[in-house]
N, C-alpha and C positions, 0 to 999 in steps of 0.2 A: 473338693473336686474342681478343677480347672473346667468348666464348662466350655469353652473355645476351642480346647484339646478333642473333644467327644463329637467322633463322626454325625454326620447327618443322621435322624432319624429316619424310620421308613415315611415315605412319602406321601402328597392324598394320592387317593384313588379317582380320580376322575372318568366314569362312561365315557368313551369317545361322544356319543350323540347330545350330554351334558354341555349347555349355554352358560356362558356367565353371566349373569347383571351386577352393574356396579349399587352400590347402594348408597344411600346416602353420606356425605363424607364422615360427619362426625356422628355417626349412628347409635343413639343412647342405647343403654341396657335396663332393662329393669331394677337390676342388684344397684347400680349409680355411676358403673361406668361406661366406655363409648367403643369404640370402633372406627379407625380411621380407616378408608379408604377398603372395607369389607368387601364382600359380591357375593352372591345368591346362584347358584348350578340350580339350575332347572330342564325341563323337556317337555317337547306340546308334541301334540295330535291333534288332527285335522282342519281345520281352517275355521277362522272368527269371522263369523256373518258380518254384512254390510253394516246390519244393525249394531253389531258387538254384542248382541244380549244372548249365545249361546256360550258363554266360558263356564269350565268347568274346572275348579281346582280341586287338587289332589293330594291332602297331607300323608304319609306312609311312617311307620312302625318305628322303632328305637333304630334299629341298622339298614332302612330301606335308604338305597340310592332313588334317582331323580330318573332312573333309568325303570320306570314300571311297565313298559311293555315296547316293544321290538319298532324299530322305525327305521327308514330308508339310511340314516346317519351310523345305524349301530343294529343290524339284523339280531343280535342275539336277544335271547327270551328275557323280556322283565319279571320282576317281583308280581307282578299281577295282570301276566301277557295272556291268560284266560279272559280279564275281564275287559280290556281296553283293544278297542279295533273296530273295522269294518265288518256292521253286522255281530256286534258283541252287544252284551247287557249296558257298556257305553262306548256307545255307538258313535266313532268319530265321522262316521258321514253323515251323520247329524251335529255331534259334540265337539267343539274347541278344548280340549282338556291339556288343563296346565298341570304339572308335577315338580314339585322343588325338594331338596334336599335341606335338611333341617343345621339351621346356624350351629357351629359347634363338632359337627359331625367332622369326615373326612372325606367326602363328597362333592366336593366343588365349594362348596358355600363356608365361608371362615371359619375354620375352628383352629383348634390347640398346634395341627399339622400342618397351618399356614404359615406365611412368611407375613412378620411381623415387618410392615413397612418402616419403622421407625428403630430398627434394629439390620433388617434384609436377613435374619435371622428366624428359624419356624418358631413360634410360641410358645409351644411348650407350655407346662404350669403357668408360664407370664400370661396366659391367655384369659379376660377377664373371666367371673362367672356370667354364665351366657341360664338362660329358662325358656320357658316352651312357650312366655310371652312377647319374649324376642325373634323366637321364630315367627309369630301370626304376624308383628307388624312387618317384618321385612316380607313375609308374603303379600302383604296388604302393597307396601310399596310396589311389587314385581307385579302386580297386578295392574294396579296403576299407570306403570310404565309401560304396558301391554294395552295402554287405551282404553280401557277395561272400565267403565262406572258404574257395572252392578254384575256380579256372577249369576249364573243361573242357578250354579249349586255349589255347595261345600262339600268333600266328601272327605271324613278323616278315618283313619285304621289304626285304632289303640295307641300310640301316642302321638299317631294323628287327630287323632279323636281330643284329647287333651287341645290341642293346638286351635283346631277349628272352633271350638267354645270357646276359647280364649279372640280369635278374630269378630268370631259372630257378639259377641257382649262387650268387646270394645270398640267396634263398628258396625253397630244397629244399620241394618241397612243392605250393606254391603251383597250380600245374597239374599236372594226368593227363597234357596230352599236350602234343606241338609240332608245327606246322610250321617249318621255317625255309628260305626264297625266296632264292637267293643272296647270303646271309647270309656273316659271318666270323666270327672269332675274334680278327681283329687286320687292320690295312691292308697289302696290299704295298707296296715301295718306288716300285712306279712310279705307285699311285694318291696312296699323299704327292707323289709329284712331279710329277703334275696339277693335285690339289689346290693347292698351295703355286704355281705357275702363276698360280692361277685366283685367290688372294689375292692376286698382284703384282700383276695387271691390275687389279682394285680400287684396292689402294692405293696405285698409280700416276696414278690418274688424279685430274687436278689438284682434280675438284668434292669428291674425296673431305673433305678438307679433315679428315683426322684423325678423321674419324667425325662432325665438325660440319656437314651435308650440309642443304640447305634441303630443302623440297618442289617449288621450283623448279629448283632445282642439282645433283640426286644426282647422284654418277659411273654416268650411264649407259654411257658410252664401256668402263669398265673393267666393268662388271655385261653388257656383249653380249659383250666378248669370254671374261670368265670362264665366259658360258653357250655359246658357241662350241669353246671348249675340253669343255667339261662332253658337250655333246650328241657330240662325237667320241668318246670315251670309252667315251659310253651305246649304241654298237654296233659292231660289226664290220667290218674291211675288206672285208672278203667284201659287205656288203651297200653298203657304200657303191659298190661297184663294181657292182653289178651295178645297182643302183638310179639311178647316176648316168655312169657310168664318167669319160669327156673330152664328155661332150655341150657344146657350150658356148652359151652363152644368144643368140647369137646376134646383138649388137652390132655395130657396124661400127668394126673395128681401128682406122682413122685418126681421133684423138680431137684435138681443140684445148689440151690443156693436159696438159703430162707427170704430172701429178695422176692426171689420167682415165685415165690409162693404165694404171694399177696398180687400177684400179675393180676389182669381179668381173664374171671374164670365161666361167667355168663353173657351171653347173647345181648344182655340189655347193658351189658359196663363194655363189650365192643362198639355198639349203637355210640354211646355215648362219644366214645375214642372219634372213633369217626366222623363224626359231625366236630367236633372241637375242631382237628387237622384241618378238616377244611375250612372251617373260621380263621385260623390262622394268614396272615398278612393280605386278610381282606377288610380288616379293622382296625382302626389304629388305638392302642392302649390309652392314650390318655385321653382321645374323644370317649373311649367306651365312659370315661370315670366322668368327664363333664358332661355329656347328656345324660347318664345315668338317675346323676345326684340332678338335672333339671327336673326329672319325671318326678322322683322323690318329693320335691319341693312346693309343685306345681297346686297350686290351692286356685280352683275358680272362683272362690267366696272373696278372693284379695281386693277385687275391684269392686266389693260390695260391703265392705265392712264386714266380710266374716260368710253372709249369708246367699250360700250359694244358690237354692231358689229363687233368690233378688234378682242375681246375674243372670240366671240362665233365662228367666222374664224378659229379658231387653234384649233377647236376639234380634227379635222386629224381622222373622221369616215369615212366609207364607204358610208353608208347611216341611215336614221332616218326617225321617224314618229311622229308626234308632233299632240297631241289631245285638245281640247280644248272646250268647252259647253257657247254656246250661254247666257244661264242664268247666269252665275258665277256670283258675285256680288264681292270674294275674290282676284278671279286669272281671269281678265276677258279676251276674247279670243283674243283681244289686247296683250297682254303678250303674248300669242302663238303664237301668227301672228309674231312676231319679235323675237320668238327666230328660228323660224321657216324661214324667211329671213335671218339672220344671217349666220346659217346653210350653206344656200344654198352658199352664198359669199366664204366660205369656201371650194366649191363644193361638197357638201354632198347630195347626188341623198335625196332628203328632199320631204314626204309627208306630208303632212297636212289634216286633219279632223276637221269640225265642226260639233259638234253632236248637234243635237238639245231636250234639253230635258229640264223638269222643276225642277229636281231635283238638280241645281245650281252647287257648289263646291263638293256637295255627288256625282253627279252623276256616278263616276267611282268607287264607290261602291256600287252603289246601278240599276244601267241602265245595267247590264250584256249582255243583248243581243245585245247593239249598241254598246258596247267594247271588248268580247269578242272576237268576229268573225275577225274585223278589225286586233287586237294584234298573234291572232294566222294566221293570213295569212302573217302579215309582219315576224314573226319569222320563218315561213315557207319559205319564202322566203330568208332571210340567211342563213339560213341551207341547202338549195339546193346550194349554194355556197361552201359548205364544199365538202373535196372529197369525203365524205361516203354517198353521199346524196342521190346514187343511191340504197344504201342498206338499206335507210330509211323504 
């Protein structure tokens, strides 16, 4: 295939209200290669005290932009425009809260849909392997660059959650406290074997074309059913049942072509339909496949020789609150449960929550009132730690 000949692919997606920061020039990788001349999309809320010691960052989910809640730059609603505001659970007339988009993605920050300086060409496959400890230090740097010498808190969201363990154990110090949203330590075998699903059906499908994909041609056939797979995952039998059971859409069984027949024929294979469509050309196929295999890979024990209660011991936090939903099917409360002893070994005054809800791995976007209340009483609770905390 003439690679030169093959239109542009579709492009990132950039929030209007999304910043850039440049990063550092030759920015290493984990895996052993580098990054020249990268940048970080990020988005803040509210204003950094004189002191600088109210920041808040905020790592978000495998497809979260940088765009988490609604601001003067870009009025529309973020991925977690419930929790982030004035007079929310985080509270920016108190809180400085940073949000970044995750390295690799198509979100601002380098990935596979950037333009390759050293080509002027997007990357494509050329793009190195990028991991979720790539993203913590480039956060670590945007922090820095924000004047920033201690966060007040960490808060990640499932493969935020992955991300912020990885900052907190390689930079002891670096924050007072955590949240961590069902969060892990490491992937179980059957969300690799979702995952790894969800990259066949990509690079199965014929428009893939090895990552050579036009603006006209993407594999969307494989990018609805990878989000097909994806959205089954992101909840519970229990809700699917009860939300949909066998209702069926109500079609008339005798079809003219044994095609039609195999159409969808229930409420819950429409659902599905429907959430795919609109995943379409809001994600770009080949980040799906490099952040994917980052989650896959992601071992917090790497920086410890294996042993991931070592790691999670050297956070050197104050305290943490560690959430977790009884449905999960992704991240299940098992993961929390031991990042959440981990902690404690460490001495980190460590709470723990189990929520019980049927909305599985969604649930912390979509159960607001059994998270809210919890996240804004624990951040309330640091902040009366501060010394302003009487003039709150």
């Amino acid at each position: 295939m003439d690679h030169q000949s093959v239109p542009d692919m579709p492009a990132e997606i950039i929030p209007p209200a999304t910043r850039l920061m440049a990063l550092a020039d030759r920015f290493q990788l984990k895996a052993g290669g580098e990054l020249h001349r990268a940048r970080l999309g990020y988005e803040t809320w509210g204003r950094l005290s004189p002191a600088r010691d109210n920041a808040i960052l905020l790592l978000g989910g495998f497809s979260a932009s940088a765009h988490a809640a609604s601001n003067a730059d870009d009025p529309s609603a973020g991925w977690w425009e419930r929790m982030i505001g004035p007079g929310k659970p985080i509270d920016t007339d108190r809180w400085f809260v940073i949000c970044i988009a995750s390295l690799g993605g198509c979100f601002g920050s380098t990935g596979p849909a950037s333009i390759n300086p050293a080509t002027g060409q997007r990357y494509r496959l050329g793009f190195p392997e990028v991991s979720i400890e790539d993203t913590a230090e480039a956060a670590v740097q945007a922090v820095r660059r924000l004047g920033i010498a201690q966060l007040a808190c960490v808060i990640g969201t499932s493969m935020g959650g992955m991300t912020a363990l990885s900052l907190l154990c390689r930079h002891p110090g670096l924050a007072r406290s955590h949240i961590n949203i069902s969060g892990a330590c490491q992937a179980t075998a059957f969300a690799i074997a979702i995952r790894s699903l969800q990259r066949q059906a990509i690079t199965s499908d014929p428009e893939w074309r090895e990552g050579y994909y036009s603006r006209a041609t993407a594999p969307s056939a494989g990018m609805r059913l990878a989000r097909m797979l994806g959205t089954l995952s992101y909840r519970s039998i229990e809700e699917w049942d009860i939300r949909f059971g066998r209702t069926p859409i109500g079609r008339e069984r005798a079809v003219p072509n044994p095609k039609a027949s195999f159409a969808p024929e229930f409420m819950i294979e429409t659902y599905l339909h429907q959430q795919a469509d609109r995943f379409i050309g809001r994600y770009d196929p080949n980040c799906y496949l490099y952040l994917s295999r980052a989650i896959d890979r992601f071992d917090l024990g790497d920086q410890t020789g294996g042993d991931i209660m070592a790691a999670l011991s050297r956070a050197a936090i104050d305290q943490a609150l560690v959430i977790g939903v009884t449905s999960d099917l992704l991240f299940p409360l098992c993961q929390q449960e031991m990042i959440a002893e981990g902690l404690r070994r460490g001495d980190v005054a460590t709470e723990t929550l189990r929520i019980t809800s049927l909305r599985g791995h969604d649930a912390f976007l979509a159960d607001f009132e059994q998270f809210g209340p919890p996240i804004g009483r624990f951040l309330t609770s640091i902040a009366c730690r501060q010394p302003d905390c009487a003039n709150a």
